[in-house]
Structure formats: structure tokens, C-alpha cells
C-alpha positions as CSV (number, residue, x, y, z in Angstrom):
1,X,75.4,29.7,123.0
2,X,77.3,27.3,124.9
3,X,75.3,28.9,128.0
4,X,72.3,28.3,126.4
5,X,73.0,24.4,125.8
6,X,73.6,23.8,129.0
7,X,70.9,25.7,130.6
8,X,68.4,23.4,128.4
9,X,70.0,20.7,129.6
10,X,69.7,21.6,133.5
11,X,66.1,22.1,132.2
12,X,65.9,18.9,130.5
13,X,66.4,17.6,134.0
14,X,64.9,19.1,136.2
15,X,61.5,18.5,134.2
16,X,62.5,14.5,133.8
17,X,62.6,14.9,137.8
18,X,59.8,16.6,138.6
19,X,57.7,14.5,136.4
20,X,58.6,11.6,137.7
21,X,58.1,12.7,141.5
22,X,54.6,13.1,140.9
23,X,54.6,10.7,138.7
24,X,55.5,7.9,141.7
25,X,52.6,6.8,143.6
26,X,50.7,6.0,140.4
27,X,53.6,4.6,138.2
28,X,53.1,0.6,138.7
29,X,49.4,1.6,137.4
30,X,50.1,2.7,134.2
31,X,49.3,1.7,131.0
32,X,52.4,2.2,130.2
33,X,53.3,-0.8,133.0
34,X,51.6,-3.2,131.0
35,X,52.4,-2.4,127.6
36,X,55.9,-1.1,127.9
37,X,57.6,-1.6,131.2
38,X,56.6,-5.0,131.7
39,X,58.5,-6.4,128.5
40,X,61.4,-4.1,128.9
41,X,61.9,-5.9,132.2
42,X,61.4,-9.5,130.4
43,X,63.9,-8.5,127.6
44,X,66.3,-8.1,130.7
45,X,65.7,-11.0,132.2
46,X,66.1,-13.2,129.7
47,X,69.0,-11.5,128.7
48,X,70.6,-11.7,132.0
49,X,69.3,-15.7,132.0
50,X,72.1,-16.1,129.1
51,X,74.6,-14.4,130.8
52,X,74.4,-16.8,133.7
53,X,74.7,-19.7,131.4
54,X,78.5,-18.6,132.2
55,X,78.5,-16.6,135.4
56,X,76.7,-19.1,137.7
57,X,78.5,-17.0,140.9
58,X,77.3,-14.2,142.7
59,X,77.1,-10.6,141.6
60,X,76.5,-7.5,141.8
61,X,74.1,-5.3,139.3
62,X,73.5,-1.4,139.1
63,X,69.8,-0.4,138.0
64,X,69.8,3.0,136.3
65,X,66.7,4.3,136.5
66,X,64.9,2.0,138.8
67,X,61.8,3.9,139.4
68,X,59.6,1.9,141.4
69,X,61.9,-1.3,142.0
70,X,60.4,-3.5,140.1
71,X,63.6,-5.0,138.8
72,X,64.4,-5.3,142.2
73,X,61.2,-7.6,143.2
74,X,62.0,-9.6,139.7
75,X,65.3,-10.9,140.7
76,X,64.1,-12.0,144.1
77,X,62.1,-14.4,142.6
78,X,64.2,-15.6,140.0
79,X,66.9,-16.4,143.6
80,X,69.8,-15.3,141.5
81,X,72.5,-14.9,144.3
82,X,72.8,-11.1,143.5
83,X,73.4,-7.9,145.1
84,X,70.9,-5.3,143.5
85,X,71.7,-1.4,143.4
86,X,68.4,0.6,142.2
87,X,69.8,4.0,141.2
88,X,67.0,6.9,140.5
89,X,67.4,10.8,140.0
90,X,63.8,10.7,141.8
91,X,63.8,10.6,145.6
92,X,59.7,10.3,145.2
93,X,60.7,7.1,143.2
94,X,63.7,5.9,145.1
95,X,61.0,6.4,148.6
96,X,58.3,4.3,146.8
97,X,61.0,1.3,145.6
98,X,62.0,1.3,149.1
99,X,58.5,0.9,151.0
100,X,57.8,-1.7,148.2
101,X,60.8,-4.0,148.5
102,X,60.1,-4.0,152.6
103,X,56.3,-4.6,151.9
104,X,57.2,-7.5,149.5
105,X,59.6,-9.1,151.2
106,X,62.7,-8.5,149.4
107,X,66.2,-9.8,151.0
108,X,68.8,-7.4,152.7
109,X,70.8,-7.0,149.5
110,X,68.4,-4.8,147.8
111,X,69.5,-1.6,148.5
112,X,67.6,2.1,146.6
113,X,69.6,5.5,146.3
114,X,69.3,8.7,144.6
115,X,71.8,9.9,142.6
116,X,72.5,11.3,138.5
117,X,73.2,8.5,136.0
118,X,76.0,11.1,134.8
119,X,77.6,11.0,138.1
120,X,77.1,7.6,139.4
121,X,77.8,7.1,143.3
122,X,80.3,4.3,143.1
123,X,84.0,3.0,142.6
124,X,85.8,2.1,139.0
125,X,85.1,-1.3,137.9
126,X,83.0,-2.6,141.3
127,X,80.0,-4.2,139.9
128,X,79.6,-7.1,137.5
129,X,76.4,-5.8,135.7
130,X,74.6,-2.7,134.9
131,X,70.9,-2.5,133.2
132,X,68.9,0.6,132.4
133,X,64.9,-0.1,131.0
134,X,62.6,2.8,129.4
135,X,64.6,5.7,131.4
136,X,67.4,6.3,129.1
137,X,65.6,8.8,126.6
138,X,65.3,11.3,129.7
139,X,68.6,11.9,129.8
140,X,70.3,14.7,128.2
141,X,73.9,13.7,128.3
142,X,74.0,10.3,126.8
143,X,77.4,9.8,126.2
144,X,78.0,10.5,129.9
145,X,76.0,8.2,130.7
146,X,77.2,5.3,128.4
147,X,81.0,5.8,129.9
148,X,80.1,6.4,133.6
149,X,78.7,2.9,132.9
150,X,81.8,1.7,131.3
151,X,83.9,2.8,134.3
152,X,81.8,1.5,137.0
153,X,81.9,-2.3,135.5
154,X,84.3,-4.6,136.6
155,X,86.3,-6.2,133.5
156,X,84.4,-8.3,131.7
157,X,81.3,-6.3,133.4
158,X,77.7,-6.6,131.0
159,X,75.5,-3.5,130.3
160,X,72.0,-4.4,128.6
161,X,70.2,-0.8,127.6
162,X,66.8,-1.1,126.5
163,X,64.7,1.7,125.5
164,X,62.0,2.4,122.3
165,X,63.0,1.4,119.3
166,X,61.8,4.3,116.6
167,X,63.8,3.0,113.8
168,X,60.4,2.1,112.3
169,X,57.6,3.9,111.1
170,X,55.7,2.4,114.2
171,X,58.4,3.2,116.7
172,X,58.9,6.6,115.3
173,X,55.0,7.1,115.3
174,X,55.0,5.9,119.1
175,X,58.4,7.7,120.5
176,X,58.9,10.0,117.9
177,X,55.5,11.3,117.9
178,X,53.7,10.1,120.6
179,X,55.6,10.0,123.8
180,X,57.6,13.0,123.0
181,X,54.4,15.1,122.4
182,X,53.6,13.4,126.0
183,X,56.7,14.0,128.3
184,X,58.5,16.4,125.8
185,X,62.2,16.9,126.3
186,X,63.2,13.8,125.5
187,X,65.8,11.8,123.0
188,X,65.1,8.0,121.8
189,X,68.9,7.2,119.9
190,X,68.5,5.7,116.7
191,X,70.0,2.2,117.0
192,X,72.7,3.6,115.1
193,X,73.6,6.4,117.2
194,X,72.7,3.9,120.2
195,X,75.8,2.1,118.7
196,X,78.3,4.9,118.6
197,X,77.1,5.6,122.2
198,X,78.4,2.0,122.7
199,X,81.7,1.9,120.8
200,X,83.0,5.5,122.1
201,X,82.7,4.7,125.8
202,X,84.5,1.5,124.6
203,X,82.6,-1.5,124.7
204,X,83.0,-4.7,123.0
205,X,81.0,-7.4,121.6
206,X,78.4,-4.9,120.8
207,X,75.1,-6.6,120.1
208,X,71.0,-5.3,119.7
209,X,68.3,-7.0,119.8
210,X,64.5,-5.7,119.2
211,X,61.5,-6.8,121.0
212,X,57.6,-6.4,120.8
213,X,55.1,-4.9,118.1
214,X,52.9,-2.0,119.7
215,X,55.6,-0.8,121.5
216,X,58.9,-2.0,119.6
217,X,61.9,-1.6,122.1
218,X,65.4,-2.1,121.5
219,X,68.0,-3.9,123.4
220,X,71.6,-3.1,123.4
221,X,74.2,-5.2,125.0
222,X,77.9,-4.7,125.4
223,X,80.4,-5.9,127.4
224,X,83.6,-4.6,128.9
């Protein structure tokens, strides 16, 4: 049994990766881009633009699941004096961020490399900020995830998850339904669960926030 679990989950992966290799070239042209991506990555920003209300220094920020950069080309305009990490388990994506952020422009502190959000490629407590937008339901161990997080942030360190919110008949209709009947082997947490994720790995000053009608998304924010 045990066996079997974790076969599914090696599964689980491998699919999320290969879909999102082919998925790279035409990613920024999605619907999807418009309707849901676009906001997730507003939800962070302004979430973010609070945070500097008391962090006016520089920092550094991890972005799990980066895809295409776009975060990454965001935060270059906002001129936020911050070193940006785009992590992706997609070298197809991590190749395309990188071409984009030369293309555009983007300063020498951008930086894109592959790795496993389970495993993530850097020190205890090094960074001061960690976000992850729309890629979160992909992953099959998400309590791993959640605490690799945890370790990687620097005391006092903020992590903003967003992902789709299908604690409504809506949001169940669109992730539930919908975009699991699309990309299949994936998980959107309840808020509650979402919560637990939070609390176990052992964040404080848990807080949630929901965003957008067609496409509800939830944000959830802890600290460390």
C-alpha cells in the first residue's frame, strides 16, 4: 500500500512536469493569464505593498512556482530593492523565465532555477520572503512543502500562498470540477486544511484573505 501511495505521488509529479514543459511557450497566452494568473499576482503585490509599510530595507524573496517569471518582471517595476529567486520544477519554464527577464530588461538580481518545492535548494532561514501563486494544487506533498518554507525563512520571514479558493459552490464548480477534470491530479486545500498546513509547519499570525468572483482565489499569509 504504502508502495502504492508513493508511486502515485512520483506520478502526480511527473505529469505536473510534463504538462508544464509543453505547456511553456504558450503559457503567458492563456486564458487562464488573464482571468487567473494576473490577479493572483495582484493579490501578491499588494500584499507584499503592506508588508513594506514596515520593511522599507532590502530583501530577499523565493518564488515557488515561478513559471514564466512574471513575478519577476512585476517587482522590477514596482523598484523594490529586492533580490528575486524564481524556483520551478519545469526546466522548459525556468528556460522561458530566463530568456524573458534578459529580453525585458530585468536587473542582475533576478536569478531562475530548477529545483522541487519539497526540497528547496537553499540554507535555513536565508531569505526574508517566500510567495507561491496558482502552483500549489500540483503538488502532492503539501505539508512538505509548507515546512521547507518555514525553514528557509529568516525569523520574522512572510510566506503569502495563494491558490483557488473552492470553499464555494463557485470555486468548487471551477477547481473542483473544472480544472481538475482539465489537468487532473491535482489538490485545491480547503481553507481549513490550508490552515493546518499553516499552523503544523509552525507559523504565526496566520491570516486569509479571498479575492475575485469568476475565479475566487485564496490568500494565505503567515509569518515566522
Amino acid at each position: 500500500m504504502l508502495k502504492e501511495v508513493s508511486q502515485r505521488k512520483i506520478d502526480f509529479k511527473r505529469q505536473a512536469r510534463s504538462q508544464f514543459d509543453d505547456w511553456a511557450n504558450a503559457y503567458d497566452r492563456s486564458i487562464l493569464h488573464h482571468f487567473l494568473f494576473r490577479p493572483g499576482y495582484m493579490m501578491l503585490m499588494e500584499e507584499m505593498a503592506r508588508w513594506r509599510l514596515s520593511h522599507a530595507g532590502p530583501f530577499d524573496l523565493l518564488d515557488i512556482g515561478c513559471g514564466t517569471g512574471e513575478m519577476a518582471g512585476i517587482l522590477a517595476a514596482a523598484c523594490w530593492p529586492v533580490t528575486y529567486i524564481g524556483l520551478d520544477y519545469s526546466p522548459s519554464m525556468c528556460a522561458t523565465a530566463t530568456e524573458k527577464a534578459r529580453a525585458g530588461g530585468c536587473p542582475n538580481r533576478v536569478i531562475f532555477v530548477g529545483g522541487d518545492s519539497e526540497h528547496l535548494p537553499l540554507a535555513d532561514a536565508c531569505v526574508e520572503f517566500v510567495i507561491c501563486a496558482n502552483s500549489f494544487h500540483h503538488y502532492p506533498h503539501q505539508q512538505a512543502v509548507v515546512s521547507e518554507v518555514y525553514r528557509i525563512l529568516k525569523p520574522g520571514g512572510r510566506f503569502i500562498l495563494v491558490d483557488g479558493f473552492r470553499d464555494n459552490a463557485l470555486g468548487w464548480f471551477v477547481f473542483d470540477v473544472a480544472i481538475t477534470y482539465i489537468e487532473k491530479s491535482v489538490y485545491h486545500a480547503p481553507w481549513h486544511v490550508m490552515d493546518r498546513y499553516f499552523n503544523t509547519a509552525g507559523f504565526t499570525n496566520i491570516s486569509r484573505r479571498k479575492s475575485s468572483i469568476l475565479f475566487p482565489l485564496l490568500a494565505t499569509i503567515g509569518d515566522k
